[in-house]
Structures are given as C-alpha cells and as structure tokens.
DSSP file (Angstrom, degrees, kcal/mol; ACC not computed):
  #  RESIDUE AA STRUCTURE BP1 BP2  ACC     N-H-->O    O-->H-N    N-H-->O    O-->H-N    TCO  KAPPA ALPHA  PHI   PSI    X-CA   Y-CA   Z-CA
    1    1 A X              0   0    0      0, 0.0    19,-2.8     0, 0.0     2,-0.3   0.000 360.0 360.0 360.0 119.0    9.3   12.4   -1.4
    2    2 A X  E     +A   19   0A   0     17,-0.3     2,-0.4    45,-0.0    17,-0.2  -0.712 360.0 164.7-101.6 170.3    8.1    9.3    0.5
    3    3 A X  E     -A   18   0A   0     15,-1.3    15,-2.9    -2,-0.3     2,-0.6  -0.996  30.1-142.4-154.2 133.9    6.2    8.9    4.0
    4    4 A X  E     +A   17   0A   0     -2,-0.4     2,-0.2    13,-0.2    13,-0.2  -0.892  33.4 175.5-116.6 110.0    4.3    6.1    5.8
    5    5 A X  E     -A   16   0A   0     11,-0.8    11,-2.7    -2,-0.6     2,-0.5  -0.648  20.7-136.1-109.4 151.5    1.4    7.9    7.6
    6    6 A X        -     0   0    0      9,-0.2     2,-0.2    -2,-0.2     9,-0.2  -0.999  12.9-154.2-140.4 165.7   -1.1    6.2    9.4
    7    7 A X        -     0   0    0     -2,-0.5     7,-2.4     7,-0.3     2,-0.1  -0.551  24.1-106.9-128.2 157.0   -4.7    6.7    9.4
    8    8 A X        -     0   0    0      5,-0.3     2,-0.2    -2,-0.2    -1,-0.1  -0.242  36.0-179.1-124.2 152.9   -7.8    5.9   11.9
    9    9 A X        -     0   0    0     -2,-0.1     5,-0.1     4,-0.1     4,-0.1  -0.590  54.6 -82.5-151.0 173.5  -10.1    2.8   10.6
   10   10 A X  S    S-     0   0    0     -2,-0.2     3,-0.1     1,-0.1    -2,-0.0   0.865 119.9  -4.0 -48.8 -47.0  -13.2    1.9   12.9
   11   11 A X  S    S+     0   0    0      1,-0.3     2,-0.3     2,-0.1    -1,-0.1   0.544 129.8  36.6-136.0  -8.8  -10.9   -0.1   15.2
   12   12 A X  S    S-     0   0    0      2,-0.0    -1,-0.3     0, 0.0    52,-0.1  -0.995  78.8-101.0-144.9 155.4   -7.3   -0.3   14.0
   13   13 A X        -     0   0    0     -2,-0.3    -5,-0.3    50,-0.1    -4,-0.1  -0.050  24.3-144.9 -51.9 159.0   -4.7    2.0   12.1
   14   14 A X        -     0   0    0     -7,-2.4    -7,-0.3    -6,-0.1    -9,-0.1  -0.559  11.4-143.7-135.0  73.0   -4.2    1.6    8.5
   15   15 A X        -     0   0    0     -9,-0.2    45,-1.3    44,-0.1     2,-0.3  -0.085  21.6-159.5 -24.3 134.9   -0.3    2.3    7.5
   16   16 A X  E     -AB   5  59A   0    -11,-2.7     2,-2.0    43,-0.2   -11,-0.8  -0.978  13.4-133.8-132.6 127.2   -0.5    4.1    4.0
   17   17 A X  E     -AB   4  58A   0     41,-4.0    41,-0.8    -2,-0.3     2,-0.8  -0.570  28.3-161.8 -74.7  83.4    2.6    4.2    1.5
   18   18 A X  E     +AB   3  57A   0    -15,-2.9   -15,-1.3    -2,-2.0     2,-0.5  -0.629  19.4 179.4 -97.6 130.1    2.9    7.9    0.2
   19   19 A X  E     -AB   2  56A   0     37,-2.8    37,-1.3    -2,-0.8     2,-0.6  -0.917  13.0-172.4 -96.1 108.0    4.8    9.1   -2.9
   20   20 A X        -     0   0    0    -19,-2.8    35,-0.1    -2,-0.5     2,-0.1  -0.951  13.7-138.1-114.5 138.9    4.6   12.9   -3.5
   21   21 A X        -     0   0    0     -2,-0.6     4,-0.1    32,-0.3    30,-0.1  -0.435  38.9 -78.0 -67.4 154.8    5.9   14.7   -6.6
   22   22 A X  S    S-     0   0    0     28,-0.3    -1,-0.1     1,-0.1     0, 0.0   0.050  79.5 -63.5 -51.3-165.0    7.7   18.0   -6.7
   23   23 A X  S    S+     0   0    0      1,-0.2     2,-4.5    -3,-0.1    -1,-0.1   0.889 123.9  84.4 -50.9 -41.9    5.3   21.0   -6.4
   24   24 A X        +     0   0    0      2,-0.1    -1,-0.2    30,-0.0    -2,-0.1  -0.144  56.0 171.8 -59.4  74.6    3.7   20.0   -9.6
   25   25 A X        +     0   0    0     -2,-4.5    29,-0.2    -4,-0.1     3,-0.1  -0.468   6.4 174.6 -79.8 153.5    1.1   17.3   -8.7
   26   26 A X        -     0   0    0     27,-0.9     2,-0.3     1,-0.5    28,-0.2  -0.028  63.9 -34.8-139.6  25.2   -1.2   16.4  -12.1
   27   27 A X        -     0   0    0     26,-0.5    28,-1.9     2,-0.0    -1,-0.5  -0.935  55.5-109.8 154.5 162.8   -3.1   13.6  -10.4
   28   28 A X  E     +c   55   0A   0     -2,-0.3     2,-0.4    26,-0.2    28,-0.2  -0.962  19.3 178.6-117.3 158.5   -3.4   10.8   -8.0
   29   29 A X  E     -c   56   0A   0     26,-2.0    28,-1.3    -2,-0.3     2,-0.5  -0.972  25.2-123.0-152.6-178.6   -3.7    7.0   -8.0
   30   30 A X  E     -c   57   0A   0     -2,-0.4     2,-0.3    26,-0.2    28,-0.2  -0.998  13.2-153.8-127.4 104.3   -4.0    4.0   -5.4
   31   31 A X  E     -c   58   0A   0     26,-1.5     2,-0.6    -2,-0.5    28,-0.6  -0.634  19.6-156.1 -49.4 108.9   -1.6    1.6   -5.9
   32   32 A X        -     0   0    0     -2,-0.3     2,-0.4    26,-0.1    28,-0.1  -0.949  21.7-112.8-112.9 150.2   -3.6   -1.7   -4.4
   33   33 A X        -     0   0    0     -2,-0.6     4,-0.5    26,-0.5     5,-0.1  -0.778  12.0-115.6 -48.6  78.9   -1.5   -4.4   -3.2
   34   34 A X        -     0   0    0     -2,-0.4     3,-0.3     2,-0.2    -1,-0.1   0.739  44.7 -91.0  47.1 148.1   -0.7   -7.8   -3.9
   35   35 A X  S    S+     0   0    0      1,-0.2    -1,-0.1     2,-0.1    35,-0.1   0.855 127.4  63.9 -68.8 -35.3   -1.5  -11.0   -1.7
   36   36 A X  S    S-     0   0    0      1,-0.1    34,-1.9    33,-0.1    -2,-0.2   0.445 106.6-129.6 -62.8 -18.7    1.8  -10.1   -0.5
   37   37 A X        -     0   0    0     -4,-0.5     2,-1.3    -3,-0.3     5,-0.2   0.295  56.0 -20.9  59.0 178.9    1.1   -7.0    0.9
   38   38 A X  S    S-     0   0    0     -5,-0.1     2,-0.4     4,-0.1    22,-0.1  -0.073  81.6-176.8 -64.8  84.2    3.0   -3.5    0.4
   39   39 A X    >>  -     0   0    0     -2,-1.3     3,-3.5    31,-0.1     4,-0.6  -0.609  45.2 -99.4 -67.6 113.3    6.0   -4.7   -0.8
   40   40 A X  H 3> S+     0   0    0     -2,-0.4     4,-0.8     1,-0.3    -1,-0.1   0.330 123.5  56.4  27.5 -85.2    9.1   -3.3   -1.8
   41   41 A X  H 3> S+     0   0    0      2,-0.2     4,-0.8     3,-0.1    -1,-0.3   0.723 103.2  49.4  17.6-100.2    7.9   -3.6   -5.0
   42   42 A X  H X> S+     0   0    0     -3,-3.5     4,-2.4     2,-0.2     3,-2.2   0.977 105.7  56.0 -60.2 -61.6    4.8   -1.6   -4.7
   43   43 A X  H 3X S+     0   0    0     -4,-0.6     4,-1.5     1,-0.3    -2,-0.2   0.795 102.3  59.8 -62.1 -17.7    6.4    1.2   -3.1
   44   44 A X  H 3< S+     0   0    0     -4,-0.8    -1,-0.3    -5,-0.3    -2,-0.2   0.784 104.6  45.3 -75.4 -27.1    8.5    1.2   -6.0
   45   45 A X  H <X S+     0   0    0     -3,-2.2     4,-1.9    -4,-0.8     3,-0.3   0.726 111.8  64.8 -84.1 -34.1    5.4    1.8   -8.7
   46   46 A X  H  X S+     0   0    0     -4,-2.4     4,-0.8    -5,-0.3    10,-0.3   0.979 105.1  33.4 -61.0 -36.9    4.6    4.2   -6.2
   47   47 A X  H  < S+     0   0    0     -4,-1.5    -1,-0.2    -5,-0.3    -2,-0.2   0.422 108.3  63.1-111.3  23.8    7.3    6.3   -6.6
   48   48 A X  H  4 S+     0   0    0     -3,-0.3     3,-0.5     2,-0.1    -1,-0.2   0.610 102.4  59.6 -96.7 -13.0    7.9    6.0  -10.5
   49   49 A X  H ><>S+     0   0    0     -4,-1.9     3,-1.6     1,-0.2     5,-1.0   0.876  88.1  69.4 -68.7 -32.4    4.4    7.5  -10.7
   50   50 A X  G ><5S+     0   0    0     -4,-0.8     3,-1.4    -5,-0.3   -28,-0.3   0.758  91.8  58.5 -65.7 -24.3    5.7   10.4   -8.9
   51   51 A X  G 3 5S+     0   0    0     -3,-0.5    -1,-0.2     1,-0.3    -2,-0.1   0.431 102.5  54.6 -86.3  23.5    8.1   11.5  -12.3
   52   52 A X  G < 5S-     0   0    0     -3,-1.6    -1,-0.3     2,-0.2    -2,-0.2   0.271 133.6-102.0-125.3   3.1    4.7   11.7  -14.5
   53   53 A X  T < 5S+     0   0    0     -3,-1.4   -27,-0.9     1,-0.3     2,-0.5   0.334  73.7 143.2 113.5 -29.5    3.8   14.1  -11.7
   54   54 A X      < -     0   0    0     -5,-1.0     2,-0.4   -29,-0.2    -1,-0.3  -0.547  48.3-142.6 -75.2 131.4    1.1   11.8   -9.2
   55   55 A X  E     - c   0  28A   0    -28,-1.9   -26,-2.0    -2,-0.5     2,-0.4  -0.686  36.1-165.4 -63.9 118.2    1.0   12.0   -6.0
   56   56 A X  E     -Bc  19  29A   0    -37,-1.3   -37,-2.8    -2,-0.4     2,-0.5  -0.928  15.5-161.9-135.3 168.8    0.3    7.7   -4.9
   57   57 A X  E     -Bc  18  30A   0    -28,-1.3   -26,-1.5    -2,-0.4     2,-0.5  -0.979  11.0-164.7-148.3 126.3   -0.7    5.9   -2.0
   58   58 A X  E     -Bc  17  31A   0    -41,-0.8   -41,-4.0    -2,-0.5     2,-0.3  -0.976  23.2-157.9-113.7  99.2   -0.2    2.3   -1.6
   59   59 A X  E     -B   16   0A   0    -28,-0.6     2,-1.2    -2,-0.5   -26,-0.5  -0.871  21.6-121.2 -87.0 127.3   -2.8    1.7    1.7
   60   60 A X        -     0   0    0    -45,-1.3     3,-0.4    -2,-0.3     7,-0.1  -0.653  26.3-170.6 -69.0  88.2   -1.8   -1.7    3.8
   61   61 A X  S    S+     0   0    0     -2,-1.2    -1,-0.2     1,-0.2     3,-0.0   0.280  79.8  58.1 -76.7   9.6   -4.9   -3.4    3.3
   62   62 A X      > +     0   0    0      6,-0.1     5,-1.6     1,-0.1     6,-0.4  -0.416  63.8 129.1-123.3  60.4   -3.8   -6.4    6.1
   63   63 A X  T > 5 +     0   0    0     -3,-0.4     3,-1.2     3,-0.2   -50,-0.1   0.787  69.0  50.3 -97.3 -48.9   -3.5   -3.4    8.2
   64   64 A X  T 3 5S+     0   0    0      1,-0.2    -1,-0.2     2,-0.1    -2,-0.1   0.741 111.5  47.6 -61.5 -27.8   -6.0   -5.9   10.7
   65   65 A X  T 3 5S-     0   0    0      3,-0.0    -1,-0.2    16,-0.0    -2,-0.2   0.431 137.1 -86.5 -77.6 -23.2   -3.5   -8.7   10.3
   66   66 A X  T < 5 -     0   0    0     -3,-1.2    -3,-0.2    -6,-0.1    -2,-0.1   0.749  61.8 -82.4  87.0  33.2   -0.3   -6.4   11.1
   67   67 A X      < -     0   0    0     -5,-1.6    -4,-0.2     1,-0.1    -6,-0.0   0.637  65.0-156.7  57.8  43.8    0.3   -5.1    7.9
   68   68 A X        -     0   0    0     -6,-0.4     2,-0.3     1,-0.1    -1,-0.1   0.095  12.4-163.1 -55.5 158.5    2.5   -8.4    6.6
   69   69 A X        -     0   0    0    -32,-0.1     2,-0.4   -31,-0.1   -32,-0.2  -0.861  22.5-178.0-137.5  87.7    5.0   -8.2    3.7
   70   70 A X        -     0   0    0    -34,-1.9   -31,-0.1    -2,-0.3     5,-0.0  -0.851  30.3-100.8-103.0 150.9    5.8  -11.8    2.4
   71   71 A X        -     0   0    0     -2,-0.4     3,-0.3     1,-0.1    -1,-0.2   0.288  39.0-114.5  -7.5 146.3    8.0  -13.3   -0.1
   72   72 A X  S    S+     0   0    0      1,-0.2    -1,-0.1     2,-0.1     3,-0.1   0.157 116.2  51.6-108.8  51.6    6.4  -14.1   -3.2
   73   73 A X  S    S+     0   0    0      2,-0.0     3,-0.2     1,-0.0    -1,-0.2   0.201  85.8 107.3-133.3  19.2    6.5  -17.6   -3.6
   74   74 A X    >>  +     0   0    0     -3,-0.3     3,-1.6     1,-0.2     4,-0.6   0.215  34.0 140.8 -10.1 -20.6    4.9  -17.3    0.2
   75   75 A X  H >>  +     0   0    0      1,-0.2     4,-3.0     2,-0.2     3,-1.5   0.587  59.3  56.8 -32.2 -55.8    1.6  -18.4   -1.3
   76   76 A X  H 3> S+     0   0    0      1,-0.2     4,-0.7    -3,-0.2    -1,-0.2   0.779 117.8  38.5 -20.2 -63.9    0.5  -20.8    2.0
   77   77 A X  H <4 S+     0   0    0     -3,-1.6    -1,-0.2     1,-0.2    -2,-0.2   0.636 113.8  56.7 -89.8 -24.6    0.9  -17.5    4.2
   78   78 A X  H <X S+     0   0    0     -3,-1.5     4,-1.6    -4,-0.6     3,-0.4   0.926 100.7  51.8 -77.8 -43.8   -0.6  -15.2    1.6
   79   79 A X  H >< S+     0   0    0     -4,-3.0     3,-2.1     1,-0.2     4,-0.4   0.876 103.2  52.8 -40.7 -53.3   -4.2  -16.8    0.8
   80   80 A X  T 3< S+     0   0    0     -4,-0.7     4,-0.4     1,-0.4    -1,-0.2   0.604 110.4  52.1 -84.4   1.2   -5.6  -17.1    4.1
   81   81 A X  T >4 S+     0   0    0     -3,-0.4     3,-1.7     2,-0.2     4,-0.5   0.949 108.9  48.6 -93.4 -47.8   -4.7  -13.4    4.4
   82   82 A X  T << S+     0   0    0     -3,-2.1    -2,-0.2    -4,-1.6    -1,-0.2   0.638 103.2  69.3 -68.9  -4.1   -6.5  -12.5    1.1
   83   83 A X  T 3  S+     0   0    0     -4,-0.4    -1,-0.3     1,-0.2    -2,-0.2   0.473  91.6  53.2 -93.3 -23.6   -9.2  -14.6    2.7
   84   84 A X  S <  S+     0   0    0     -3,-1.7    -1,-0.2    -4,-0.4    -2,-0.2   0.805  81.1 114.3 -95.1 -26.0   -9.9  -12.0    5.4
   85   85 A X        +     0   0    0     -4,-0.5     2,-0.2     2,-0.1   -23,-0.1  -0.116  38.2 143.0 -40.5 132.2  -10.5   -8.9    2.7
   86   86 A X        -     0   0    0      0, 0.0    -2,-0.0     0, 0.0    -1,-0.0  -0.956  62.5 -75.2-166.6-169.0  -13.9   -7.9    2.9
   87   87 A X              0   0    0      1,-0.3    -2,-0.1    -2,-0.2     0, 0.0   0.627 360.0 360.0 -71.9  -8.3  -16.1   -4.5    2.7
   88   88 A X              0   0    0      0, 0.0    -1,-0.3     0, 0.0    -3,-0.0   0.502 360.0 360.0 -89.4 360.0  -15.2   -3.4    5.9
C-alpha cells in the first residue's frame, strides 16, 4: 500500500513517500533522494522493498523549496537545490 503523509518540521511540512507491506512487516528503510527529488523512480524502490516485507519511506528532503521533482538531465535546477541541504 502507498500514502503521502505529511509531517510537522520547525517551520514547514515535510511530504513523506510511504510503502507498507502486507501485515508481515520484517523491517524498515529510508529511501533518500536524489538531486532530483522523490521521483517517480524512488517511489518505485520504495515499493519493491515492500515484497521482501519493509515498510519504506522516501522523505522530500526540498520539502523547504516545495518539494521539486526534476528531470534528470535537470542538473542547472538540481544543484543549487542540493546546495540548500544542511543539518536543519
């Protein structure tokens, strides 16, 4: 089953990609993103983990940006975006 939930941050929502597996869950993992951001793509590793039984979560980490999804041969648009990542 998938879902896009979003989550409280200090100041801005954070959209999350979620994958669940049938009843059995045997795990998780965190699918991180790209420069591109959660892409197609991504949500797709997210939900082939789901037939080994993990529950995964792809979190929009340019959630502060507006949570872009570019192309990949996008590079211009992508750096400046990777550019903003930081501990916060």
């Amino acid at each position: 089953m998938m879902a896009r939930i979003e989550v409280k941050t200090s100041d801005v929502a954070m959209t999350l990609h979620i994958a669940r597996p049938g009843a059995d869950i045997r795990g998780g993992v965190v699918v991180v993103q790209e420069a591109f951001g959660v892409t197609s793509y991504i949500e797709s590793i997210c939900d082939r983990l789901t037939t080994e039984g993990r529950l995964a979560v792809a979190p929009a980490l340019f959630h502060r940006q507006g949570s872009p999804v570019l192309s990949y041969d996008d590079f211009k648009s992508a750096m400046p975006l990777v550019k903003t990542l930081g501990a916060a």
